[in-house]
C-alpha angles and dihedrals in degrees: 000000000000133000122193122174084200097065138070101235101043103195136054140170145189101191116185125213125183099211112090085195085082089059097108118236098173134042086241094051101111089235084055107125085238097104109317119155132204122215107199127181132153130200143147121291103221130222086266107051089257115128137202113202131197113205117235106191141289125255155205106254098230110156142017126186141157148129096281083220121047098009151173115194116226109203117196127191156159128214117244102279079083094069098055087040100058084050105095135180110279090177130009109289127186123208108214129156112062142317099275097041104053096049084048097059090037086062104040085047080083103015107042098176091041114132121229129195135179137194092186136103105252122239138197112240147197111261111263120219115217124194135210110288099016116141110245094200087059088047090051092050094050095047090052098042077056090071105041099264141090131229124213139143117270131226091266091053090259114134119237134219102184143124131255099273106243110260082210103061099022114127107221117252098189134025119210105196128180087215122108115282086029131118102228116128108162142340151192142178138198135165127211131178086219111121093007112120125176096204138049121198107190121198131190130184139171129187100170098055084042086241120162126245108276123199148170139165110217107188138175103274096174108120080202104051115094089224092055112153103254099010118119085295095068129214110313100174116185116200124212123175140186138168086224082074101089098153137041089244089059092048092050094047091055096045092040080055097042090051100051082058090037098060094037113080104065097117126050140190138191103202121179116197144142104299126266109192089186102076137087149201108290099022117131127240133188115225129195117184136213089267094055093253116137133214141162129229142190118217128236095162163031158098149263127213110211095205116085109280111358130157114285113205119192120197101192131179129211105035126180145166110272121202 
């Protein structure tokens, strides 16, 4: 099973099962790619029979395979994002009201039990045009980048509206510690100034609210920062733009959030460890290498095996030395 913050669909997942009596031969059969959803979770099986099980995702059932005699079964499947996503316009459609709202209805358009939670402060927007054909998942991701957040589909199968926690001020979840007792197996580190801007210029305009064209530049104004505008690393500016901008605060909020991810990834890590199914993409982990040195990471990566032990690589973003 594999989570990654960078996709679209941010979970996937290859599940194994040894009983060739699951493979489907009818569209009613409950295994049948009509539908079909997997519920996955893993966990650890107790002394006294007892589990504790972490959920993983759940996922569109899409395709099913396997030798109908000996097996096994090979399950393959997306999270839910999948099913707005394949939903495409079949006529124009605008999204109007606020931030929350209209991914809200973007996403009950296809899921209409699906439960939506946010962690953001909601904000009015500019009404959005959609053509034929365009992808809504796509439209529910920009309106919220607009904003500052993501939108993805949890562990539990609940969509999300929420921000990048801060690296700066995240508390860890999880310690990987080369000591013994701990769960570190390898690690490395690199940095890169790819993707890492010190400046965000937002843009908004809407023709069809006659609204006039809204601007503002938000940039790194910390002397100290060493991504400071201006500084040695030089102006890096990153543009984003959305008709659902109509005024220069809205503008400003969009840029001010963008920046704090834009200026963010400089730095990368691949981490292997015993696996942790709890975590998720952003969360914060302390490291502490071999050497003794410390660092904490925020993680943008990884997967899950689903057999008992297993490798457990981490990609994370945003490293840097803890005390």
């Amino acid at each position: 099973m594999t989570v990654d913050r960078s996709q679209a669909i941010r979970r996937t997942c290859t599940v194994s099962c040894p009983d060739p009596s699951l493979i489907p031969r009818t569209p009613t059969d409950q295994l049948a790619t009509y539908g079909a959803r997997l519920r996955v979770a893993r966990g650890v099986e107790y002394g006294d029979g007892s589990e504790e099980l972490v959920p993983l995702g759940v996922f569109r059932l899409d395709s099913v395979d396997g030798d109908v005699t000996d097996g096994p079964v090979n399950l393959q499947g997306k999270s839910l994002e999948a099913c707005v996503a394949d939903d495409r316009f079949t006529e124009p459609y605008t999204a109007t009201g606020t931030v929350v709202g209209a991914i809200t209805a973007l996403i009950q358009r296809s899921i209409p039990d699906a439960d939506v939670i946010s962690t953001i402060v909601d904000a009015p927007i500019g009404s959005r045009a959609f053509d034929v054909e365009a992808d809504p998942w796509a439209g529910a991701q920009e309106i919220a980048a607009a904003a500052g957040a993501d939108v993805y589909a949890n562990a539990d199968g609940v969509f999300v509206i929420a921000t990048l926690p801060d690296l700066q001020n995240a508390a860890p979840v999880w310690a990987v510690e080369a000591v013994e007792g701990g769960v570190y197996i390898s690690g490395t580190r690199a940095m890169s100034a790819d993707g890492v801007f010190n400046g965000v210029l937002a843009k908004g305009e809407n023709t069809a609210e006659n609204a006039p064209p809204v601007q503002a530049l938000v940039v790194d104004v910390d002397p100290g920062s060493p991504t400071y505008w201006g500084g040695p690393f030089g102006r890096r500016p990153k543009f984003i733009s959305s008709s659902t901008l109509t005024t220069v605060n809205a503008c400003t909020q969009a840029a001010g959030l963008e920046l704090a991810k834009a200026r963010a990834p400089n730095a990368s890590g691949d981490i292997s460890s015993l696996p942790n199914p709890a975590l998720e993409p952003g969360d914060v982990i302390r490291v502490t290498h071999p050497d003794g040195t410390r660092e904490l990471h925020q993680i943008a990566s990884f997967s899950v095996p689903l057999d008992e032990g297993g490798d457990f690589p981490i990609t994370t973003i945003s490293a840097k030395e803890d005390s």
